[in-house]
ROKE-791842 format. One record per residue (C-alpha): chain; x, y, z; residue number from 1. Coordinates in nm, 4 decimals. Each point is the difference from the previous one (the first is absolute). Example, Ala and Ser with C-alpha at 12.3 -4.5 7.8 and 13.67 -1.06 7.14 Angstrom:
# ROKE-791842
chain/x/y/z/n
A/1.2300/-0.4500/0.7800/1
A/0.1370/0.3440/-0.0660/2
This chain:
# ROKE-791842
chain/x/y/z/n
A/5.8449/0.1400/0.8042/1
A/-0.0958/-0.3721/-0.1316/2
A/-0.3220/-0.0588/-0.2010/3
A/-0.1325/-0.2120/0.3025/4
A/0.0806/0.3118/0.2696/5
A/-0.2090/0.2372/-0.2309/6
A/-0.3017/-0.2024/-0.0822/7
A/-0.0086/-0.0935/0.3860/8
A/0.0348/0.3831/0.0665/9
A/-0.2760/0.0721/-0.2427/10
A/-0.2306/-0.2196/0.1782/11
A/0.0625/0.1741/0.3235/12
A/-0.0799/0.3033/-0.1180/13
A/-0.3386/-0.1018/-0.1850/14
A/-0.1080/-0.1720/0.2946/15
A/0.0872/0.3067/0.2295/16
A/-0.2074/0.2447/-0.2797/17
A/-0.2505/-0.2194/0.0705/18
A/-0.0313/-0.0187/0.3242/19
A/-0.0158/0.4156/0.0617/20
A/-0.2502/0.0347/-0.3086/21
A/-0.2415/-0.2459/0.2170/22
A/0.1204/0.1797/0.3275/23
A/-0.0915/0.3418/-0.1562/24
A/-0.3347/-0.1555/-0.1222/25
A/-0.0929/-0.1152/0.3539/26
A/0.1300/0.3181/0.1525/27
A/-0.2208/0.2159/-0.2177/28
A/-0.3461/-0.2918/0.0258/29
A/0.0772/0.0852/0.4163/30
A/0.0166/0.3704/-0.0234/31
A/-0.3285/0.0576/-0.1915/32
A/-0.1346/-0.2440/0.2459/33
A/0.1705/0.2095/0.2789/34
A/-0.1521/0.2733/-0.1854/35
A/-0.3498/-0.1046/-0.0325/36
A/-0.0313/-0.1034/0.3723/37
A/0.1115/0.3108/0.1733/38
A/-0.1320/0.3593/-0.0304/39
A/0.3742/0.1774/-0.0010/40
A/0.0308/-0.0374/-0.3611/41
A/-0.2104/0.1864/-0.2145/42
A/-0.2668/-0.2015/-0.2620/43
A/-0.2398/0.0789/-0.2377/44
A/-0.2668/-0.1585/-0.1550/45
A/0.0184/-0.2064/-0.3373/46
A/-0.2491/-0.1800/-0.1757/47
A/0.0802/-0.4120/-0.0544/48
A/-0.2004/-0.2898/-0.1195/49
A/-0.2381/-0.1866/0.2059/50
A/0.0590/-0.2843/-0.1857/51
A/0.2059/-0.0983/-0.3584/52
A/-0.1567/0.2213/-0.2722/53
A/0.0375/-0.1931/-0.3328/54
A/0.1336/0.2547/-0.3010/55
A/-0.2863/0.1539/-0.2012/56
A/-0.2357/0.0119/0.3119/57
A/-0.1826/0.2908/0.1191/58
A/0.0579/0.1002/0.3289/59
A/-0.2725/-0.0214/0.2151/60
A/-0.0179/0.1691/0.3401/61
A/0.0124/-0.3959/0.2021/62
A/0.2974/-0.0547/-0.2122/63
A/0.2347/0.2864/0.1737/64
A/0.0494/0.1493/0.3793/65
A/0.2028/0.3016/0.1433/66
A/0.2937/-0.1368/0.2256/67
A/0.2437/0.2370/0.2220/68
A/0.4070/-0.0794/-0.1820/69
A/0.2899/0.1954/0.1189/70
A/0.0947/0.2814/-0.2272/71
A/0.3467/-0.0450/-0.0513/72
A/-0.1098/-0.3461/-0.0982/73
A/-0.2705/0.1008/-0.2555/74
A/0.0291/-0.0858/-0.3545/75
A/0.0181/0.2559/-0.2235/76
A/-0.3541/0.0207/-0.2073/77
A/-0.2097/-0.1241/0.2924/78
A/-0.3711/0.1058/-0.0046/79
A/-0.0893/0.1802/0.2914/80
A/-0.3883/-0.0353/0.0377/81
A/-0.2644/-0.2599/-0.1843/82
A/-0.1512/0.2106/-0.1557/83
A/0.2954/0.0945/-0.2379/84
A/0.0137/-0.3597/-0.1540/85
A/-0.3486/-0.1262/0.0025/86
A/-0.1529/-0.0805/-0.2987/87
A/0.3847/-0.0376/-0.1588/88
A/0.1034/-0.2788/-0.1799/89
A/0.2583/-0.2200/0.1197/90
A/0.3176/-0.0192/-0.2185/91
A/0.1799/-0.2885/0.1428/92
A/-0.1297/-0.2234/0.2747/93
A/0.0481/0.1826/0.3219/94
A/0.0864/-0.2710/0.3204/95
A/-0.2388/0.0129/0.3039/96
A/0.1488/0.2601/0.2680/97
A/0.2348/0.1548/-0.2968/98
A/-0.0441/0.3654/0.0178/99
A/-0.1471/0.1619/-0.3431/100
A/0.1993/0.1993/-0.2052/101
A/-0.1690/0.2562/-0.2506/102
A/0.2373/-0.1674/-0.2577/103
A/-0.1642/-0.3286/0.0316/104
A/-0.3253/0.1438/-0.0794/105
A/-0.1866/0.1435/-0.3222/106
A/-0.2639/0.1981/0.0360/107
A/-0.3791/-0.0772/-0.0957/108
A/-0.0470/0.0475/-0.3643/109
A/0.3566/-0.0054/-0.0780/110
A/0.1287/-0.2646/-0.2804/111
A/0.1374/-0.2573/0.2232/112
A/-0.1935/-0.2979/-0.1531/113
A/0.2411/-0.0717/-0.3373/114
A/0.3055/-0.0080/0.1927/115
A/-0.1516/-0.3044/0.1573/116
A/-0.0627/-0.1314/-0.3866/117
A/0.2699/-0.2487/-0.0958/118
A/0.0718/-0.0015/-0.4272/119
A/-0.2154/-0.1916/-0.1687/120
A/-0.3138/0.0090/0.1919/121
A/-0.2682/0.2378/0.0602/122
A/-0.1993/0.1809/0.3414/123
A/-0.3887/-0.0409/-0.0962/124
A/-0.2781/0.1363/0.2515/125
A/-0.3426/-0.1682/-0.0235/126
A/-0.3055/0.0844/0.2446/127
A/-0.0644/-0.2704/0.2856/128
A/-0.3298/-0.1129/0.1518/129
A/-0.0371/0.2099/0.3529/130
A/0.0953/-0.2837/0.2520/131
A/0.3183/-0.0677/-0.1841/132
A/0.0688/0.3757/0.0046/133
A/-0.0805/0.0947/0.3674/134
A/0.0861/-0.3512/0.1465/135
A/0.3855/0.1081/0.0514/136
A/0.1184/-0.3551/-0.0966/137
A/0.1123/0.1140/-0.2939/138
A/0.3263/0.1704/-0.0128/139
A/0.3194/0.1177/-0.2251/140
A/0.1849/-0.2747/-0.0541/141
A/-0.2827/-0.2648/0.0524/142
A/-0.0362/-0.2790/-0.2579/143
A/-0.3507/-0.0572/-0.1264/144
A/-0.2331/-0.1610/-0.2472/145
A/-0.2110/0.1581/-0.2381/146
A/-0.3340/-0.1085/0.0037/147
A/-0.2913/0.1166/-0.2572/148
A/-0.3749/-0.0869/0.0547/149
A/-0.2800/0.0793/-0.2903/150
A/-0.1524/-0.1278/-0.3136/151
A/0.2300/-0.0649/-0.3002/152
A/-0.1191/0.0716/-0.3124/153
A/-0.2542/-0.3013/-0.1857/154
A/-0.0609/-0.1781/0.3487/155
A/-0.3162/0.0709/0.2049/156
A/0.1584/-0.1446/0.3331/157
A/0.2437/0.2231/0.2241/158
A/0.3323/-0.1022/0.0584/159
A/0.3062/0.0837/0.2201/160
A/0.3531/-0.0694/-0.1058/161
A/0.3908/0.0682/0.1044/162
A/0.1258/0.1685/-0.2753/163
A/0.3460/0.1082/0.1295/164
A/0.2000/-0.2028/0.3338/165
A/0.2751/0.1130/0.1999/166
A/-0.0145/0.3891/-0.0706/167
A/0.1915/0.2613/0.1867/168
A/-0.1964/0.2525/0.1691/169
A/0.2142/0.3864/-0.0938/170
A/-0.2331/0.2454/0.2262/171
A/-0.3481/0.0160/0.0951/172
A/-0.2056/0.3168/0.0108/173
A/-0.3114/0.1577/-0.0809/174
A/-0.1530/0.2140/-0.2919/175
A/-0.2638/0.2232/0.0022/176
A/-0.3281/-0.0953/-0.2390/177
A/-0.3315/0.1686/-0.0599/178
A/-0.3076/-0.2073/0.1280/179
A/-0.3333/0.1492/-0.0577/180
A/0.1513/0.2940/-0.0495/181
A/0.2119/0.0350/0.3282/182
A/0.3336/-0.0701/0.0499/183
A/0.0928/-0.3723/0.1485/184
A/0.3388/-0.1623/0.0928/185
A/0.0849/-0.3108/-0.1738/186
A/0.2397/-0.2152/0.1045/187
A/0.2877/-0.0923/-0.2615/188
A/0.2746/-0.2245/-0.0138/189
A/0.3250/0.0113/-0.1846/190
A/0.1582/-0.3573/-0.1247/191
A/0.3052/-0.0527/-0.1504/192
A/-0.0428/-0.1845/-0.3398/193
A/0.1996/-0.1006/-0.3260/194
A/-0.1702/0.1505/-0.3350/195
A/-0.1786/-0.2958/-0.0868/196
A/-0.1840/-0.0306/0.3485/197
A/-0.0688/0.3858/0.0351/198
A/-0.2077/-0.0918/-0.3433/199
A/-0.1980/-0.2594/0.2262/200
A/-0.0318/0.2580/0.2715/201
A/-0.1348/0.2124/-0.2498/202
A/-0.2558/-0.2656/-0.1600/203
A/-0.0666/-0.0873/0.4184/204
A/-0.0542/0.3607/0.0824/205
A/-0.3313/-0.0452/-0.2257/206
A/-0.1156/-0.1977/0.2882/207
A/0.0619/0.2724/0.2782/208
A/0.0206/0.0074/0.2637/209
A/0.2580/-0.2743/0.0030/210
A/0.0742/-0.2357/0.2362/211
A/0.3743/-0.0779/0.1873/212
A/0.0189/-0.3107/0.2171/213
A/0.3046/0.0257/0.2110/214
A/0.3190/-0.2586/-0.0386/215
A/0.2386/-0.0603/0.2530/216
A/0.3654/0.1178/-0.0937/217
A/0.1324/-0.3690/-0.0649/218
A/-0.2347/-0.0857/-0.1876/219
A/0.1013/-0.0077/-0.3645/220
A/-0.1764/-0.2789/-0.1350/221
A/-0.2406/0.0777/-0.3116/222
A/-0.3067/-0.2222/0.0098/223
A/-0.2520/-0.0652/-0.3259/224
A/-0.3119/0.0576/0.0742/225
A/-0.3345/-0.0032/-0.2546/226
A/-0.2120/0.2261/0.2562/227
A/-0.3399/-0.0041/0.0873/228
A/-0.3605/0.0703/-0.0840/229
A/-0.2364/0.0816/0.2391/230
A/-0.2635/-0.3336/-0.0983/231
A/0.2925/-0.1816/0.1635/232
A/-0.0557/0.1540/0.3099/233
A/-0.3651/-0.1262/0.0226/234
A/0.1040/-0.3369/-0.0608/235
A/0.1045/-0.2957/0.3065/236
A/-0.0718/0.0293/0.3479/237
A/0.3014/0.2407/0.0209/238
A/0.2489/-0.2921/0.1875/239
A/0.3681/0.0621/-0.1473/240
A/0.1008/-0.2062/-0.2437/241
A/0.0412/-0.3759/0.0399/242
A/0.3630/-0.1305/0.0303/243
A/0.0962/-0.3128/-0.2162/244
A/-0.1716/-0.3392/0.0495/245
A/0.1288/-0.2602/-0.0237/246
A/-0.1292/-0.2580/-0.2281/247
A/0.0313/-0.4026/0.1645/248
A/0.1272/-0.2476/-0.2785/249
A/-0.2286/-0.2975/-0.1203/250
A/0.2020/-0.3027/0.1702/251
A/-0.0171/-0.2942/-0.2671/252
A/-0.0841/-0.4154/0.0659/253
A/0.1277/-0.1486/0.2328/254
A/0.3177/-0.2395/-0.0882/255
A/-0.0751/-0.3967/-0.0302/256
A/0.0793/-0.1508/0.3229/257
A/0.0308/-0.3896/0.1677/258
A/-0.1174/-0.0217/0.3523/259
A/0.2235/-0.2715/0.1891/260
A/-0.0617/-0.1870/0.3061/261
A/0.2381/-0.0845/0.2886/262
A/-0.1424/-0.1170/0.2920/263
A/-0.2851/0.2353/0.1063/264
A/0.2190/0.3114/-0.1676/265
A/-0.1208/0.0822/-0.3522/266
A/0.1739/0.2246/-0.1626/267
A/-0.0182/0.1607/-0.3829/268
A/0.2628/-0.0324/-0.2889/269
A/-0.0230/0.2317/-0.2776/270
A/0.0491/-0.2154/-0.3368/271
A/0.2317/0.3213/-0.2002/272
């Protein structure tokens, strides 16, 4: 057979391989839905996400629902009731609607958290002020700010500051603490750091509970700041900032000029 008959036959082929494997795909997307919609097929609940759960999240019981998916379509691994994975760690990020698989999942107390540690840098948890904590905003994967509040050693005046921009948030949690002799949760956050900032965290952590001001996810960009003591606060009539003003230019003499007469019509001639 010539060169040109084979690669021409070789594209038939691929393009008829092709064509089945997204026939067979379709086929199988209309059966489950054949499935799901009539009651001669047997089904059995599965748990699946609500929504996207984020790896290194713990699943809450919003985040997950029980829906009815025909058995002979059921993954293998599938949790069968909520109760079995909440409280679980996510190991990957599990899509909305995707069923859960006991695989994906590592149970509460289990060492998850330095898998998600790249070389080189470090998982720190520090304790958070209560609104940060319970406010929910806050999540794995979120990018925050550090932010520190409290009297620095040799000034009289308090002072906040950003000591560390653009951190990754590992997990969030809660420990357990005494206060006044009873047991109290405390809400804790664990950042992903290099060596030298998890020594800043630790100087920071002096200053607990510590402040995180959330970033949005595009937003790289590191900005200087010399922070702020709280005299400051007392001063102006609290109006932002004023823009720029502009500043008008003296205007200098006016040149030497001739006045000259035609007719009624006078009219003025600079000299140079």
């Amino acid at each position: 057979m010539k060169p040109g008959n084979v690669f021409l036959v070789a594209i038939l082929v691929g393009a008829l391989a092709a064509a089945m494997g997204v026939r067979y795909v379709h086929n199988l997307q209309q059966q489950i839905a054949e499935i799901r919609n009539s009651g001669s097929r047997p089904t059995v609940d599965v748990v699946v996400a609500n929504d996207q759960i984020p790896i290194g999240s713990r699943i809450e019981a919003n985040q997950v629902k029980l829906v009815a998916w025909p058995i002979e379509a059921q993954p293998e691994g599938t949790a069968r009731a909520t109760k079995d994975v909440l409280g679980s760690i996510a190991r990957a990020t599990i899509e909305r609607n995707q069923p859960i698989l006991h695989q994906d999942l590592v149970a509460q107390g289990s060492g998850l958290l330095p898998l998600m540690i790249p070389e080189g840098m470090r998982g720190m948890s520090v304790r958070v002020d209560t609104v940060t904590g319970v406010s929910g905003f806050i999540t794995p994967n979120s990018h925050v700010d550090v932010v520190i509040a409290g009297q620095a050693e040799g000034e009289q005046d308090q002072k906040s500051k950003v000591v560390l921009q653009n951190v990754k948030v590992l997990a969030t949690g809660k420990s357990i603490e005494q206060k006044d002799e009873k047991p109290v949760e405390v809400p804790t956050v664990t950042l992903l750091v290099s060596p030298e900032d998890a020594e800043r965290l630790t100087l920071a952590a002096r200053f607990e509970p510590v402040r995180l001001a959330l970033r949005n996810y595009r937003d790289e960009e590191v900005v200087k700041t010399q922070g702020i003591v709280t005299r400051v606060l007392f001063e102006g009539d609290g109006r932002p900032t004023p823009g720029v003003t502009k500043v008008a230019h003296a205007k200098g003499p006016a040149p030497y000029s001739v006045e000259i007469l035609l007719g009624e019509k006078v009219t003025r001639q600079p000299l140079f």
